[in-house]
C-alpha positions as CSV (number, residue, x, y, z in Angstrom):
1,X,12.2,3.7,-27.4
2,X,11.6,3.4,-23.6
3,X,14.3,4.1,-21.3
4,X,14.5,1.6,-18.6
5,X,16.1,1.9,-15.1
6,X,16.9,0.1,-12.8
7,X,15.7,1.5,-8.7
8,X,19.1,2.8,-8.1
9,X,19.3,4.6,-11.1
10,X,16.1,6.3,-10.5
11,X,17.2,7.2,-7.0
12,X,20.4,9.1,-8.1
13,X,17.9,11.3,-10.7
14,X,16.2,12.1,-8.3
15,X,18.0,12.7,-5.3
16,X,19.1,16.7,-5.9
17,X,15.8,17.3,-6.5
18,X,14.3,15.4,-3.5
19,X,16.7,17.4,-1.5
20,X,15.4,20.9,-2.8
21,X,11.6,19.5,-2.2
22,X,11.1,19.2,-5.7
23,X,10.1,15.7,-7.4
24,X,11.5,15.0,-10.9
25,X,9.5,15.8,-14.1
26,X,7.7,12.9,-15.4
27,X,7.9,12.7,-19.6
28,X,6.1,9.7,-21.6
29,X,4.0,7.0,-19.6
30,X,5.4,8.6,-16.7
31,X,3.3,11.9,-17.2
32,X,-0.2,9.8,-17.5
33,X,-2.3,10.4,-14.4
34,X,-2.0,8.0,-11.4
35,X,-5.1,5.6,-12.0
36,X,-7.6,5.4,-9.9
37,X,-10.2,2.5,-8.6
38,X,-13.5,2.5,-6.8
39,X,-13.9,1.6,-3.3
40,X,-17.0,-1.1,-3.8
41,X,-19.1,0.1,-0.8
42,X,-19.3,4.0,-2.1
43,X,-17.6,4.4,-5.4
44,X,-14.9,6.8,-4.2
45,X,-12.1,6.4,-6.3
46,X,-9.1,5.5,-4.9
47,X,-5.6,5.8,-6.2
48,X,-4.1,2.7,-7.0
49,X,-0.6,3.1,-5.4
50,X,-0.1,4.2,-1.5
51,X,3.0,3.5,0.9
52,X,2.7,0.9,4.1
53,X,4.3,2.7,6.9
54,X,6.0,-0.7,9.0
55,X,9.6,-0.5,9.8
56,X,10.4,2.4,7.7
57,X,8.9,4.7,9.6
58,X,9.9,3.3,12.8
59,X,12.4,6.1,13.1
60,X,11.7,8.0,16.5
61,X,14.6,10.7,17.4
62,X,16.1,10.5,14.1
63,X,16.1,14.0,12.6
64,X,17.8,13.1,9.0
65,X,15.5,10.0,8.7
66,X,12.6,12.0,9.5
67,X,13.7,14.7,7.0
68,X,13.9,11.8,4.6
69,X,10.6,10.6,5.1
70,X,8.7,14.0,5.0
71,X,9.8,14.1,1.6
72,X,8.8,10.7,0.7
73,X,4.9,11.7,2.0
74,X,5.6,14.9,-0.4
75,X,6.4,13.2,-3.3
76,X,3.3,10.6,-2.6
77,X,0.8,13.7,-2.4
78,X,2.6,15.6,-5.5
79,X,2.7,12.6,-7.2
80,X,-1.1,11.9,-7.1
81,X,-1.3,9.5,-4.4
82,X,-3.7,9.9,-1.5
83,X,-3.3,6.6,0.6
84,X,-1.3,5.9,3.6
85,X,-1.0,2.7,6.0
86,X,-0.2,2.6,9.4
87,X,-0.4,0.5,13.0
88,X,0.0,1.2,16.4
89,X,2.2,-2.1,16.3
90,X,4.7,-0.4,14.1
91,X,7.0,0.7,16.5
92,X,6.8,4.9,16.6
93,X,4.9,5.0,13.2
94,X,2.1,6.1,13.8
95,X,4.1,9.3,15.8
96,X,6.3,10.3,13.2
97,X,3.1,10.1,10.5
98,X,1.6,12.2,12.5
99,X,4.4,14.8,13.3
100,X,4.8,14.6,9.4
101,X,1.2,15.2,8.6
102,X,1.1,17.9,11.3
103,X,4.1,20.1,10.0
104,X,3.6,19.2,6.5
105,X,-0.1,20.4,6.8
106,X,-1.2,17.5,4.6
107,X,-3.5,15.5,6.4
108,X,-6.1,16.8,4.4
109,X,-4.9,15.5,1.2
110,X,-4.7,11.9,2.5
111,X,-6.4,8.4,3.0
112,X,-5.3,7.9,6.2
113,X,-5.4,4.3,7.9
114,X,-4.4,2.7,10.9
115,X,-5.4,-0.3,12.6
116,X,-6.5,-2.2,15.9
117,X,-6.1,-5.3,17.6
118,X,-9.7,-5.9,19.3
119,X,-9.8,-7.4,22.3
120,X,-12.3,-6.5,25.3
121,X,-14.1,-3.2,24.6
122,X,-12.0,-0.6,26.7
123,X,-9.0,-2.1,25.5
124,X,-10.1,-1.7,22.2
125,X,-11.1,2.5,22.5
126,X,-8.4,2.9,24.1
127,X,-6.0,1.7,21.9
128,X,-8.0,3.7,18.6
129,X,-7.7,7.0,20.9
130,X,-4.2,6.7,21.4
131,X,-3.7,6.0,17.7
132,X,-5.7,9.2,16.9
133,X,-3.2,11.5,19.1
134,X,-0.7,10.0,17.7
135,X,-1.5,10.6,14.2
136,X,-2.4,14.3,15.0
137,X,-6.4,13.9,13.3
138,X,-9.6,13.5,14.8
139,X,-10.8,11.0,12.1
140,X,-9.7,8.3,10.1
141,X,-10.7,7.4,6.7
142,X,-9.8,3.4,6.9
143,X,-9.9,1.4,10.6
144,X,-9.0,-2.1,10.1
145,X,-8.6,-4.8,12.5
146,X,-5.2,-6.3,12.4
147,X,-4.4,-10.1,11.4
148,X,-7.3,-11.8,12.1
149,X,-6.4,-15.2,13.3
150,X,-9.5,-16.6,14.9
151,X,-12.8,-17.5,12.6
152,X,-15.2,-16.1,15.4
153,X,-13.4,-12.5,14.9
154,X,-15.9,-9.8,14.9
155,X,-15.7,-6.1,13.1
156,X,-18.8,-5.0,15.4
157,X,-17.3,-2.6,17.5
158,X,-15.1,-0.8,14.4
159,X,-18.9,-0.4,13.2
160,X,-19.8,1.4,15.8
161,X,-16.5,3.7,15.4
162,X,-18.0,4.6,11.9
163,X,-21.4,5.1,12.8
164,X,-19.8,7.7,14.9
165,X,-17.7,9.2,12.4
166,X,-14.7,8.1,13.8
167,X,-13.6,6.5,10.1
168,X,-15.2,6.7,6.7
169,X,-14.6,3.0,6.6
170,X,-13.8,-0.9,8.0
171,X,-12.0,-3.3,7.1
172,X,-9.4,-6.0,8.0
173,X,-5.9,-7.6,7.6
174,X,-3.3,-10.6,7.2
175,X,0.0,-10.9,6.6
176,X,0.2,-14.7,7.1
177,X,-1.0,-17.6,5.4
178,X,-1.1,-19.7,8.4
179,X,-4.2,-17.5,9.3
180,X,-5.8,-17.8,5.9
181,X,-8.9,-20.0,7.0
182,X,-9.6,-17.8,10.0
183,X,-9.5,-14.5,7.2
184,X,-11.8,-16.5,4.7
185,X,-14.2,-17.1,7.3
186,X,-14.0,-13.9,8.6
187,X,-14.6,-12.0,5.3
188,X,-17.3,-14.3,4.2
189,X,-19.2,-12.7,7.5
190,X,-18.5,-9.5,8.1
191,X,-18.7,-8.3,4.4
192,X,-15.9,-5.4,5.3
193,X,-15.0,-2.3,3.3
194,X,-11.7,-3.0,2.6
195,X,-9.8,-6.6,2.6
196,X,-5.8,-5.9,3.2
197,X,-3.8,-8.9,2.1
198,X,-0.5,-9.9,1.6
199,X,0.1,-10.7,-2.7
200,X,3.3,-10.7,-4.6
201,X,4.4,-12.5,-7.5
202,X,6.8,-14.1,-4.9
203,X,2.8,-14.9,-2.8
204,X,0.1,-15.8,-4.9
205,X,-1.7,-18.2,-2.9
206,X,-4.5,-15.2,-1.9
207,X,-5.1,-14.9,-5.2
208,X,-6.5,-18.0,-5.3
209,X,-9.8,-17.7,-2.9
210,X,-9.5,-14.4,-0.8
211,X,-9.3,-11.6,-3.2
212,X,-12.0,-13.5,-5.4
213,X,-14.4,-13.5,-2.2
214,X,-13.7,-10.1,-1.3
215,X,-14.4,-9.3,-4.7
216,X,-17.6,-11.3,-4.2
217,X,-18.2,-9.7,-0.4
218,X,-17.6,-6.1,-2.1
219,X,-15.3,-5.5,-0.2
220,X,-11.9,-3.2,-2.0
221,X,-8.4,-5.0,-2.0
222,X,-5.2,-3.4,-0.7
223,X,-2.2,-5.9,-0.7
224,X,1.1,-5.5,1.6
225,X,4.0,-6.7,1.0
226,X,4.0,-6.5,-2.8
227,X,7.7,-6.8,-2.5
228,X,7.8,-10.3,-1.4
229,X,9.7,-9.0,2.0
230,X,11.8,-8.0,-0.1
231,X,12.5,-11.4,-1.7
232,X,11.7,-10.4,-5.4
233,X,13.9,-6.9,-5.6
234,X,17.1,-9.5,-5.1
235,X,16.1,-12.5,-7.1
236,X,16.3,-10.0,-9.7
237,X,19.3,-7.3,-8.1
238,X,21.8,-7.0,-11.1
239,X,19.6,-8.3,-14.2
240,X,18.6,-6.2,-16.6
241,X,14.7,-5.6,-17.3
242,X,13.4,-7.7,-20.0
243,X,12.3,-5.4,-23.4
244,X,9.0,-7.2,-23.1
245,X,8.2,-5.1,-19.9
246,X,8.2,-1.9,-22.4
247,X,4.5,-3.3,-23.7
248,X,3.1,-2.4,-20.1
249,X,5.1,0.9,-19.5
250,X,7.0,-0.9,-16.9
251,X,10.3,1.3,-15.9
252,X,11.8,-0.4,-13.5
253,X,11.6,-3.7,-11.7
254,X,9.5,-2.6,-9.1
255,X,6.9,-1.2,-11.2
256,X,6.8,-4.4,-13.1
257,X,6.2,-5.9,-10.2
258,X,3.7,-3.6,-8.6
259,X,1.7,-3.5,-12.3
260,X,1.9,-7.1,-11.9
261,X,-0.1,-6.8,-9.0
262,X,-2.3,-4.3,-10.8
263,X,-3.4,-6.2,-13.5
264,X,-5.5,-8.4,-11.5
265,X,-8.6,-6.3,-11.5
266,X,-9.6,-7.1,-8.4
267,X,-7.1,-5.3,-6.5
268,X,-7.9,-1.4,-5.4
269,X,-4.4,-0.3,-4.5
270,X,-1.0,-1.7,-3.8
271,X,1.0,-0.2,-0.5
272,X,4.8,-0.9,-0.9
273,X,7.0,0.7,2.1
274,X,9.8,2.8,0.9
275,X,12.1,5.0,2.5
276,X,13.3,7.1,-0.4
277,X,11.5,9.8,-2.3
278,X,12.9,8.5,-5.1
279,X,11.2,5.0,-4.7
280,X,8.2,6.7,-3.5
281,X,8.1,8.1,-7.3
282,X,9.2,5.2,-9.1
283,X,6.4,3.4,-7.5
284,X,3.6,5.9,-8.5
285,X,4.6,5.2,-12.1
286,X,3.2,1.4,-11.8
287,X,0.2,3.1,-11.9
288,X,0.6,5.0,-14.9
289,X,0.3,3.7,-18.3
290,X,-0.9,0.3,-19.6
291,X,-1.0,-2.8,-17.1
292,X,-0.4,-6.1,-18.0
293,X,-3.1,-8.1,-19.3
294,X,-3.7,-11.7,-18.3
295,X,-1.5,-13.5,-21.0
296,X,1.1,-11.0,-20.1
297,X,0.6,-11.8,-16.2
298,X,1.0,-15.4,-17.2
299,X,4.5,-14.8,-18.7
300,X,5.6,-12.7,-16.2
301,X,5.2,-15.5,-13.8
302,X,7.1,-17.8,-15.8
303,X,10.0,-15.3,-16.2
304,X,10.0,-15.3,-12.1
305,X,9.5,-19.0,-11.4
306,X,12.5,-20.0,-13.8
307,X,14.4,-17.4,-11.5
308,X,14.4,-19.7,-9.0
């Protein structure tokens, strides 16, 4: 029988032993290693579950916060998970990643990226040196430029970055379907490495032509906001998790969700934020164990739609 709990029942097993460093002991689906997919341009494999680093890492000065979040980038690493996402817009992000990464020693044992808003070349350089400082490193695995929003946008000069080394790869962003056309047009051209997109069960409209083109373009999927902002962990605060969830090793509600997510094979890696080590676990296990297939995707939509 699988034991199911709900994310505030995970947190409380796991919160003594967050607080001695220590992440809890994962037993059944939960000990299967974190899955891994491709990145089309190279074939590095990339695990399929990072953390997105906007507004709860926007935590300059706060010492118990900062604690906190040290041991959530712990629990990623120990957990399996390499892949961290980060802006210069996100208030003091980008500083405390990098103080993190820089005490912690684990910059090594990361996929680090951050993004930039491209505007006229010096503009541009200086904004990617400053982000470099910031995060303590000297390179960057992913550079991606930030909610494209015009259909002329060009990922030249972030090429040029790479051919210097500057970052293993390109790529670029939305968060806003308003600026859909500009991103399809966009990706259709510049063929990036990566594609970051909003996509939740509560936001499937990108599943309907931009992660099939960037499948097309080659380019590797990350989706933010996986959550729904946050919409779908209180449409379903209080309900129990249905026993059908059990047939994809889904735990909780937020690995149902994030498996959700998962189970469209087109998507590299999902990038919840969290702000608990706990959560930061619990997410990891969506990666674990079966995935739902596409009948099972089907139903799970139904289950959320009747939610209202």
């Amino acid at each position: 029988m699988t034991t199911r709990f709900t994310r505030r029942q995970t947190l409380a097993l796991a919160a003594g032993a967050a607080a001695a460093t220590a992440l809890p002991c994962p037993t059944g689906a939960d000990a299967a290693p974190l899955m891994t997919r491709p990145i089309p341009s190279t074939g590095e494999r990339l695990p399929v579950v990072g953390i997105g680093t906007a507004i709860v890492f926007d935590i300059e000065g706060e010492k118990e916060k900062l604690a906190e979040r040290t041991q959530v980038i712990r629990a990623l690493v120990e957990g399996g998970g390499t892949l961290i996402d980060t802006a210069p817009s996100y208030g003091a992000a980008e500083d405390v990643l990098g103080e993190i990464l820089g005490a912690t020693g684990l910059r090594p044992k990361v996929f680090l990226a951050t993004k930039v808003c491209v505007r006229d070349r010096a503009d541009s350089d200086a904004e990617m040196k400053q982000s470099l400082q910031r995060l303590k490193t000297q390179k960057l695995d992913l550079m991606q430029l930030h909610n494209v929003r015009r259909t002329d946008q060009s990922i030249a000069h972030l090429r040029e970055w790479k051919a210097q080394g500057i970052c293993r790869y390109v790529g670029i962003t939305s968060s806003f379907d308003r600026d859909y056309e500009a991103v399809e047009a966009t990706l259709k051209r510049e063929k990036p490495d990566f594609f970051q997109i909003d996509y939740s069960l509560a936001n499937r409209n990108a599943s309907e032509r931009l992660i099939p083109l960037a499948r097309d373009v080659g380019a590797a999927v990350l989706t933010n906001l996986p959550f729904g902002r946050g919409r779908l962990l209180r449409a379903v605060r209080g309900r129990t998790l249905p026993d059908w969830a059990a047939e994809f090793d889904a735990a909780s509600w937020a690995q149902l969700f994030l498996k959700y997510l998962l189970g469209n094979p087109s998507v590299t890696a999902v990038i919840p934020g969290t702000d608990k080590p706990a959560y930061m676990v619990d997410n990891l296990n969506a990666g674990r164990g079966r995935l739902p297939d596409a009948a099972m995707r089907k139903r799970i939509e139904r289950y959320f739609d009747a939610l209202g």
